[in-house]
Every structure is written in C-alpha cells, then in structure tokens.
C-alpha positions in Angstrom: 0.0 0.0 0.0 3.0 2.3 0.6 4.5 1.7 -2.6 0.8 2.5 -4.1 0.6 5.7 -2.3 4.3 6.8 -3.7 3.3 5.9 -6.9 0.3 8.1 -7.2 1.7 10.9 -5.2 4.4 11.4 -7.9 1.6 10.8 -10.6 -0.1 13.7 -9.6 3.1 16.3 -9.0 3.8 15.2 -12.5 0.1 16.7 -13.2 0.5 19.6 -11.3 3.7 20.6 -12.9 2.3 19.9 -16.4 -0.5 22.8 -15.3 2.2 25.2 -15.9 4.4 27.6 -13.6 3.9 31.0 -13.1 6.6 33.5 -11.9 6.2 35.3 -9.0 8.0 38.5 -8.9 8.0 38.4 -5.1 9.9 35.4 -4.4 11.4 35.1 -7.8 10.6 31.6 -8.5 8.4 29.3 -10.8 5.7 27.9 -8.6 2.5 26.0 -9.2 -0.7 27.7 -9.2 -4.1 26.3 -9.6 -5.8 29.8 -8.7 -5.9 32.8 -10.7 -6.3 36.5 -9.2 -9.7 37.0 -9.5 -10.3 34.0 -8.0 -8.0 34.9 -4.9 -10.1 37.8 -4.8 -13.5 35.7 -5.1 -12.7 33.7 -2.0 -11.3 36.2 -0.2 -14.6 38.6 -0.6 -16.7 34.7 0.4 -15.0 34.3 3.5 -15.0 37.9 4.9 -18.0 37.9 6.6 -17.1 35.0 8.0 -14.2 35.7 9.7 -15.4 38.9 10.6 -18.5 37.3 12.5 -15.9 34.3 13.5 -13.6 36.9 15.3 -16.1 39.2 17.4 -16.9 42.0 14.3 -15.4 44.7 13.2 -13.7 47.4 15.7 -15.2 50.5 14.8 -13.1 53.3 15.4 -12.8 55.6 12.0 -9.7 57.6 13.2 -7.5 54.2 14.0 -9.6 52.2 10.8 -7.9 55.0 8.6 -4.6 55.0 10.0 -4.2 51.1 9.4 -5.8 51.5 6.0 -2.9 54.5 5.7 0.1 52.0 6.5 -1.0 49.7 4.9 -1.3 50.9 1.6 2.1 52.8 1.9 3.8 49.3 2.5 1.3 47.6 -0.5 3.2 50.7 -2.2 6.4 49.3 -1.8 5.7 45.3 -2.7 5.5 43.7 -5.9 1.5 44.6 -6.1 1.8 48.2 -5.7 -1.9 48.3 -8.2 -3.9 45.6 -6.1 -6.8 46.6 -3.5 -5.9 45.6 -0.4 -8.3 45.4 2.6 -7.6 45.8 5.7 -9.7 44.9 8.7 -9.5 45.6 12.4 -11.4 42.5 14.5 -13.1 43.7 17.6 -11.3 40.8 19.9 -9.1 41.1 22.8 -7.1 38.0 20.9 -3.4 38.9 19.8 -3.1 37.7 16.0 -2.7 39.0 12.6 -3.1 36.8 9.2 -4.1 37.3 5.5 -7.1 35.2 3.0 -6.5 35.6 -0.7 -7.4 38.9 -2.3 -5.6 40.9 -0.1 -7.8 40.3 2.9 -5.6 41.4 5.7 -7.2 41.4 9.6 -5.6 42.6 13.0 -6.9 41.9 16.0 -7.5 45.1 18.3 -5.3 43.3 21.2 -2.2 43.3 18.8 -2.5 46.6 18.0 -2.9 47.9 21.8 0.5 45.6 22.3 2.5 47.0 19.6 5.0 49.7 20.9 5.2 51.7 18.1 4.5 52.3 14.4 7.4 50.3 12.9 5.9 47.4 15.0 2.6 47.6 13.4 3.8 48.4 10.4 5.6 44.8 10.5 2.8 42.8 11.2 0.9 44.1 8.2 4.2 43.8 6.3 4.7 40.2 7.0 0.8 40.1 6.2 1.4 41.6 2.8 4.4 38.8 2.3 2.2 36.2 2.7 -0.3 37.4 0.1 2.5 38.4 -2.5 4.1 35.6 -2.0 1.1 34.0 -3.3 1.1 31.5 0.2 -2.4 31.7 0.3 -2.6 30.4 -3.3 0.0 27.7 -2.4 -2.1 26.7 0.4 -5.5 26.2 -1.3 -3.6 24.3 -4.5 -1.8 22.3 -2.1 -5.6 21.9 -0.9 -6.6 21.0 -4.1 -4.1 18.6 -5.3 -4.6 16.7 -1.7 -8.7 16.4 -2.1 -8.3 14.5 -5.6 -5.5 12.0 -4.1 -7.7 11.4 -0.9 -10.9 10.8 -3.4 -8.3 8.8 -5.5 -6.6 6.8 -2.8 -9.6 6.3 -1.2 -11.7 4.7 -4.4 -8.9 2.0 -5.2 -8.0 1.0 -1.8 -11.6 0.7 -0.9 -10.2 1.5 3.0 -12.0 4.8 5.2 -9.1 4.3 7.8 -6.9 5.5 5.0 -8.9 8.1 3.4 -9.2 9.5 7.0 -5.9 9.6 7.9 -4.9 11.0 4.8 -7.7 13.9 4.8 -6.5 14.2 8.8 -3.4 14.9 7.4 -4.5 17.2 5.0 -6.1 19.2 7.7 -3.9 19.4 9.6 -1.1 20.9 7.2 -3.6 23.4 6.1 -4.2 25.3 9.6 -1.1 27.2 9.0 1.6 28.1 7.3 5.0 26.3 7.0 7.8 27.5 8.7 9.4 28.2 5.4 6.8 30.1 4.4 7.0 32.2 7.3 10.5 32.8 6.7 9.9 33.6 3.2 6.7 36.3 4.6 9.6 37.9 7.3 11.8 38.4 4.5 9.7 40.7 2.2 8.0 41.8 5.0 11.7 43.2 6.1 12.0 44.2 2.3 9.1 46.3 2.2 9.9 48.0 5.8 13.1 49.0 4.4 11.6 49.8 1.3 9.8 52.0 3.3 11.9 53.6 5.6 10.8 51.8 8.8 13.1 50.2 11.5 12.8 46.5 10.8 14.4 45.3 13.9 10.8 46.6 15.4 9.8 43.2 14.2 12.4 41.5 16.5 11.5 43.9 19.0 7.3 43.2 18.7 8.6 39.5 19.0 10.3 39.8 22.3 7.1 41.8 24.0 4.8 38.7 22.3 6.9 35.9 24.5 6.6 37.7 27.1 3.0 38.2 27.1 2.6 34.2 25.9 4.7 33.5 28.9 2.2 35.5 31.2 -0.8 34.3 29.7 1.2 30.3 30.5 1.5 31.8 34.4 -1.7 33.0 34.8 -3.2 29.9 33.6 -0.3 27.9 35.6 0.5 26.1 32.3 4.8 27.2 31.4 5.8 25.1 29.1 2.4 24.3 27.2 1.9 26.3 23.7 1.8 29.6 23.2 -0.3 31.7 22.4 -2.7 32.2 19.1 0.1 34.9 17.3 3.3 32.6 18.1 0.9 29.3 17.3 0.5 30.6 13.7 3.7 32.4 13.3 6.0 29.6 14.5 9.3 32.2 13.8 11.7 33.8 16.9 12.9 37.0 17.5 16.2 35.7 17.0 15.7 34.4 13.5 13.9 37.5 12.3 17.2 39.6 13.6 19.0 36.7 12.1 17.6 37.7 8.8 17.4 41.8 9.7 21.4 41.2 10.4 21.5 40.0 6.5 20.2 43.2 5.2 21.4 45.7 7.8 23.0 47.4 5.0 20.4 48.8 3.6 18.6 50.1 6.7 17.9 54.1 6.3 20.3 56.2 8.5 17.5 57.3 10.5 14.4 54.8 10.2 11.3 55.3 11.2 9.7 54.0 14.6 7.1 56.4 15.5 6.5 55.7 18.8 4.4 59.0 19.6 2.2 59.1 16.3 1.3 55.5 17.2 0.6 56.3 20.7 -1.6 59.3 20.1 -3.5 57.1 17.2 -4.4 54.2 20.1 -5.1 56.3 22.7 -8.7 55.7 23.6 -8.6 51.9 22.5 -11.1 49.5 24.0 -9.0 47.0 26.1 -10.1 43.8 26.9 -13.3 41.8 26.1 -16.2 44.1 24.8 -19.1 45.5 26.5 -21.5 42.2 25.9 -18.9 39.8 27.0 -19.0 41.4 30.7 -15.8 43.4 31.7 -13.2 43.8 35.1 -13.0 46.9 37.2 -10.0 46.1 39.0 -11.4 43.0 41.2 -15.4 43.8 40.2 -16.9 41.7 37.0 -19.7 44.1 35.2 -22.0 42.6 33.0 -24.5 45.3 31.5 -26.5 42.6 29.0 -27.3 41.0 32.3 -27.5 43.8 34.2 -24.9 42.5 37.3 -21.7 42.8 39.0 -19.6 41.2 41.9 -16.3 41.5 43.7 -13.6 39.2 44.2 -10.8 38.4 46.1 -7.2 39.5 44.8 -5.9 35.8 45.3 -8.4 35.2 42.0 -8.0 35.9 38.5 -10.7 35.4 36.6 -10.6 34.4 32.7 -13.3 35.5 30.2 -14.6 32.7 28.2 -17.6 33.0 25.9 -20.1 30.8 27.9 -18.3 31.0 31.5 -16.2 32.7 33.8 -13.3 30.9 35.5 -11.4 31.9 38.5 -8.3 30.9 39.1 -6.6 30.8 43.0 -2.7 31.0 43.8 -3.4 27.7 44.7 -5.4 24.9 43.2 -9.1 25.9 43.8 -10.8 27.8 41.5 -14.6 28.7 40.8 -16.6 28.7 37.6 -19.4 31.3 37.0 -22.2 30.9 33.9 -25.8 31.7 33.3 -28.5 29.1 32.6 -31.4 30.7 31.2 -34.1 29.0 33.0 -37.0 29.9 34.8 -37.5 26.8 37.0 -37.3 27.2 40.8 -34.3 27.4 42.2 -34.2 25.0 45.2 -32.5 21.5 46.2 -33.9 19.9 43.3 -32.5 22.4 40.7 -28.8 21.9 43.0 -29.7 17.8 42.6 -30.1 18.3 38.7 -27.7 20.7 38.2 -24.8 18.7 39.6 -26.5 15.2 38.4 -26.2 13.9 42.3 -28.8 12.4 44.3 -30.0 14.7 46.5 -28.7 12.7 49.6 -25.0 13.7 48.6 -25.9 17.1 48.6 -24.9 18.6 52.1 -25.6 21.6 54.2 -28.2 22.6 52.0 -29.4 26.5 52.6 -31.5 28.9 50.6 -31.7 32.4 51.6 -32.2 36.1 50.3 -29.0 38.0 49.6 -29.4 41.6 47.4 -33.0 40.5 46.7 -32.1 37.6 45.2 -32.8 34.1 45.9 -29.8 31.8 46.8 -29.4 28.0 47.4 -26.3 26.5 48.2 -25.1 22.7 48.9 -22.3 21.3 49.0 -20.7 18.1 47.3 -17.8 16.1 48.3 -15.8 13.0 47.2 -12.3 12.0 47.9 -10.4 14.5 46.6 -12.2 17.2 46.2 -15.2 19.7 47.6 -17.8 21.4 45.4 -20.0 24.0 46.7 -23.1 24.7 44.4 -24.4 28.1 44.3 -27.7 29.2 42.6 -28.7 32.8 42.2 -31.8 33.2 40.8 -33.8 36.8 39.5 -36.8 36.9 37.1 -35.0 35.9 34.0 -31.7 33.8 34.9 -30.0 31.2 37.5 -26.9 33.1 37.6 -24.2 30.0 38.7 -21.4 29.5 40.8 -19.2 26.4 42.0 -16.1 26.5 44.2 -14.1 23.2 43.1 -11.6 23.1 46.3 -9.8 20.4 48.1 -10.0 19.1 51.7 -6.7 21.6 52.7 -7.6 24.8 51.3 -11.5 24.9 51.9 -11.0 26.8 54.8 -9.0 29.6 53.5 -10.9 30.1 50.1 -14.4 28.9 51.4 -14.9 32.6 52.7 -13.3 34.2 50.1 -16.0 32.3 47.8 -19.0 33.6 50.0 -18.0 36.9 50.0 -18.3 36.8 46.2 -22.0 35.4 46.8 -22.7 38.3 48.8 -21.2 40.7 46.8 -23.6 39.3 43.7 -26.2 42.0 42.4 -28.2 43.3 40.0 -27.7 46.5 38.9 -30.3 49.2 37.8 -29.9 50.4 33.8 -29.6 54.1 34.3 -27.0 53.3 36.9 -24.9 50.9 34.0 -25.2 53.4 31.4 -22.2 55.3 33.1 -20.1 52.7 33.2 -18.1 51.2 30.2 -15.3 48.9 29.5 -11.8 50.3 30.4 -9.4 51.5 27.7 -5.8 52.2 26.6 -5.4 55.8 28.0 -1.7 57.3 26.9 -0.4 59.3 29.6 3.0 61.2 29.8 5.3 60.0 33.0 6.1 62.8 34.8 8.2 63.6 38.5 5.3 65.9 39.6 2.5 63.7 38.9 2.2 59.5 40.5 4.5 57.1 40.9 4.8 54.3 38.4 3.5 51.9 41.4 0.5 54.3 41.6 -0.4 54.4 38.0 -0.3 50.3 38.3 -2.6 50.5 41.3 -5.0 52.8 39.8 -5.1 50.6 36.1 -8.9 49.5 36.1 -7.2 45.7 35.5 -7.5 43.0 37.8 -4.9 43.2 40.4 -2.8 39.9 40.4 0.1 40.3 37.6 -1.4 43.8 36.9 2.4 45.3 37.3 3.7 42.4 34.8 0.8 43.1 32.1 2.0 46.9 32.9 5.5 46.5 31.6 5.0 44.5 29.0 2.5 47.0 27.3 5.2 49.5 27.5 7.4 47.2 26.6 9.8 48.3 28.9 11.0 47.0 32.7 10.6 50.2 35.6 14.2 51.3 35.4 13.6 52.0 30.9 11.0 54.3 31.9 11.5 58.2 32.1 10.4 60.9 32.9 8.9 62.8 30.1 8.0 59.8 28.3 4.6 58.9 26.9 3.4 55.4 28.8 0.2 53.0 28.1 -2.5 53.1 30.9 -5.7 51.5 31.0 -8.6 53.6 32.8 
C-alpha cells in the first residue's frame, strides 16, 4: 500500500507541474498555481464575513480604521502589487493575532494593536501580512488543498479503505491550519524588504517579537501552564525573534540612516482603544466583574484571576481551587432539586443545604464532596436567569478560600440600567510619566485591570522593565 501511495503521489506532482508555472516576482521563483487573481479575490470577498463574525466584528473606530488603511497601503506601495486593492480589517477581539485570505484580505486583531510599541511594530505585522499574500502563500495553500482532495478521493476509491482516506484527509487538515515555517520565513523576508523599502526600522519586528513571548509566557503563568503552547500569534507564526534579527542582520546594510519607529504618532492614534473583552462579554473593574447585558456585578478576592470565556467565567486561585461562574437561562425554581439536577447527584449527597435572600435575590447552596475534592453549588436566581457558581476546592484549602468564595456570593447583584449606562469597559489611556504627577506603582494601582500580575501586564504593554521608563516619556495606561 506504501509503494501505491508513492506511486500516485508522484503521478499527480507530474500533473501539477504539467499545469504550468507561473513567476512570482516576489519570491522570484516558478511555482504551481491552480488559482488565478480574481479568484483569490472571489474567496477572499466569500469568506470575509465569516471571519469577521468568527472573530467578534469589526472594531469600529474611524480615526485608527484609517490610520491602518494608511500603512497599509504605503507598505502595499512598496511590494510587488503596488496596483492591487488591499483590505484591511480591524477585528473587535481582545485575541493577539494577525493573518491574511487571498485577495488581499488582511485582519488585525485590536489586542495586537494595543501591544505594539510603536509604528514600525505595526507596520511589521501588516508587512509580513502583505508577504504572505504576495508571495502567493495563500494560493499555495489552497492548490496544495486541491491537489490533496483529488489524491484522498483517489486513494480512497482504489483502496476501498476509510481508515486510509481518513488519515490522509486528517493529514491534510492538519497541514492546512497554518503556514509552514518556510513560508513564514519567506513572509519575514519581504515583510523586512518592504519595511526597508519604506523607511521603517525593521528590527521593530524583533523587537514586537520579544514583547509577544513575554505576554505568551504571562498568559502560561496566569493559567499555571509554562511550558504548554503559546499563544494564538506565536501558534501561527511559528518564527523567533532571534531568526527575524537573524535575517534583519543580513540586510542591515540597507537600513535608512535614520528609520522610522514612530512611537508617539502610534501612541496618540491608540489612545482611547477598548482594552479587553467588549461590553456584551461582561468586563473587570480592577477586582469587580460588570456585566451590562445582564445587568450585574460582583467583587472578588485578589488571590483570583478570573478568565473571560464565551459561555463562562473561570477563576483561578494562587493555589489549586478555582470557581466557575455561567448563566443558565431557566425559569425553573431554584431549590435542592434544581442543586440535585444541576450537579447530576442524588440529593442525599448534597450537604448543608441553605436557601436564603442576599441583594433581593434568591440563593441555594449545597455542597458536594468525594475524595479528593469539595464542590460548593451556588444558585442565584432573579426573574430571567439562574446566575451559577461552583467552588471546586480540596479538603486543605476549603478553609482559606471557602470565605473568600461567600464573600463573592454576597457581593452578587443586579444593577439598575440608568445606573450601568455610566459605566463602560476600560481603555488604553496614553499618559506622559512625569516627577510631579504619580508614581509608576501608583499608575499600576490605579489601572482598572484586575490586580494579580497587573504590574507584569503593565511593563510588557510599554514594553519596557521600571528602570527604561522616564520621565517625560509617553506610557500605556488603561482607565
């Protein structure tokens, strides 16, 4: 069967290659090409909407929306496709990432903006954005797609076998969810090419690099998992820092006198950026979770950190407990037999069962232990909702967190309208560091962030440690 597979693999390069080669101007090389540009264009304009529903919407913000559309098209300037529309799209997620469809469909995500340091950052990411797409790696990608759908159908008809047709279309997949690294190589060097070309610093791409580990590597310690992957930008742009200087270092040469980095333009053009998860995801106040769809809020203790997820909240401890918040939209009543369904026990392991009033609210409470660990149930119920939390603990810390977890319960309430409409999601404010206004520990106290690692998230916005910070100099703050 091996032999079989070899044989029509190389049956089917020889049919690719007998399609023809185009040059590519960016790269310089013959390549095969099953798609033609106004079909790039075609799927790019098809799956648009998609991704812009896929990734939260689009960030509306005219005065930032025209300054990427402004870069961008200066660096499109400077490629091989200086005459090609490009579009470029700013996705209304917290998520750090950047990527390109065919067409010149170019998306970045409002959280790597807000990281980026300064112009000549940004202006890389679109760059190496632009690479891909002159390059013609998204064309590569779907003829690769292509060519590996007729050998699966192929395969799969004369050995009669799912297994293999699976594993091969597995296969398929999976070398289709990104780019190879020697793509990604091939998108740093243009995208150092047009930078250049353009009169940007490109060792701001090494530079952006450094500040993404570092915020991957908080992102592993807040969810105590070091040494697991990183995060969604390094997971699709598998390239260092140290390569991309590896590559700057071979065309140093050429690098203008005096670059550009444009740290204050880019500064002044973020300032007022949403940060964080949008206004009907729910938001943090330092240790307070608002939520003005649901009309709610409660406080927390600083030994939690609490992650955002679309259908939950979970809350993380220094330690192993943690609690998990979501909503059930029900309108049952909200008793020992909702607790008994809920957590799918009989209702004779439910202990210390309680229902009281707390804010005007309805709560019941039980808990539920095994060997190894406690769970203690909590409805809240109003008119609309069973608002839903659960302390999972262990025998050794119950006693330290099982107050902290109460006084979250008590904190629960519902908030009036008029009263929310005053209170919105913080944002990037850009402030200039001076000796006669606060500290830099009281501008970290004061950032409406949640406490824990609130001074690491600090320094690696400004991409700077406290002692690289001076006086005069413009800083990112988030009020």
């Amino acid at each position: 069967m091996k032999n079989t597979i070899n044989y029509f693999l190389a049956i089917f390069s020889s049919f690719f290659l007998l399609l023809g080669c185009q040059y590519n101007p960016a790269t310089g090389e013959k390549e095969v090409n099953l798609m033609s540009e106004n079909e790039e264009t075609s799927i790019g304009r098809s799956e648009h909407p998609k991704i812009v529903k896929e990734f939260g919407g689009i960030y509306e913000d005219k005065k930032l929306q025209n300054y990427i559309e402004s870069l961008g098209n200066f660096l499109v300037n400077t490629s091989e496709m200086p005459d090609r529309k490009f579009t470029f799209t700013i996705l209304n997620t917290p998520i750090i990432n950047a990527f390109a469809l065919p067409g010149g469909y170019i998306y970045i995500t409002r959280g790597l903006i807000y990281l980026c340091q300064n112009e000549a950052q940004l202006a890389g990411v679109i760059a190496h954005e632009i690479g891909h797409i002159t390059a013609k790696h998204t064309a590569r990608r779907y003829t690769q797609s292509i060519g590996t759908n007729i050998l699966v159908n192929v395969l799969g008809t004369l050995a009669n076998n799912n297994l293999i047709t699976n594993l091969i279309g597995q296969s398929a997949s999976l070398y289709l969810l990104s780019y190879s690294r020697g793509q990604e190589y091939e998108a740093d060097e243009l995208a150092i090419r047009y930078m250049i070309r353009a009169g940007f610093d490109p060792r701001e791409m090494a530079n952006f690099l450094k500040i993404m580990e570092k915020f991957s590597n908080l992102q592993k310690k807040i969810m105590k998992k070091e040494g697991v992957s990183n995060s969604e930008l390094l997971q699709t742009h598998p390239t260092s820092s140290k390569r991309v200087l590896e590559i700057v270092n071979k065309h140093s040469s050429k690098i203008p006198i005096n670059p550009i980095i444009g740290r204050d333009i880019f500064l002044k053009k973020i300032d007022g950026i949403l940060f964080g998860e949008k206004v009907n995801e729910g938001f943090f106040f330092k240790n307070s979770f608002f939520h003005k769809s649901l009309e709610i809020v409660f406080e927390f203790d600083k030994d939690f950190f609490f992650l955002n997820y679309p259908k939950k909240l979970i809350g993380l401890s220094r330690k192993d407990t943690r609690i998990i918040f979501d909503v059930d939209d029900s309108d049952i009543e909200n008793d020992i037999s909702y607790l008994e369904t809920w957590s799918k026990q009989p209702r004779k392991q439910i202990k210390n069962f309680q229902s009281f009033n707390s804010n005007g609210l309805v709560v019941s409470m039980g808990l539920i232990e095994n060997a190894k660990k406690k769970f203690l149930f909590t409805a809240i119920k109003d008119k609309e909702f069973i608002f839903r939390f659960v302390l999972i603990t262990n025998e050794s810390e119950f006693g330290n967190y099982h107050q902290k977890f109460l006084n979250i319960i008590s904190s629960f309430k519902k908030i009036n309208p008029i009263d929310l409409e005053h209170i919105n999601p913080p944002k990037i404010r850009i402030l200039t560091f001076s000796n006669e206004g606060p500290s830099l520990n009281q501008i970290i106290q004061n950032l409406n962030v949640q406490s824990q690692f609130s001074d690491e998230l600090f320094f690696i916005l400004n991409g700077k440690s406290a002692d690289k910070i001076s006086f005069g100099e413009k800083i990112k703050s988030i009020y």
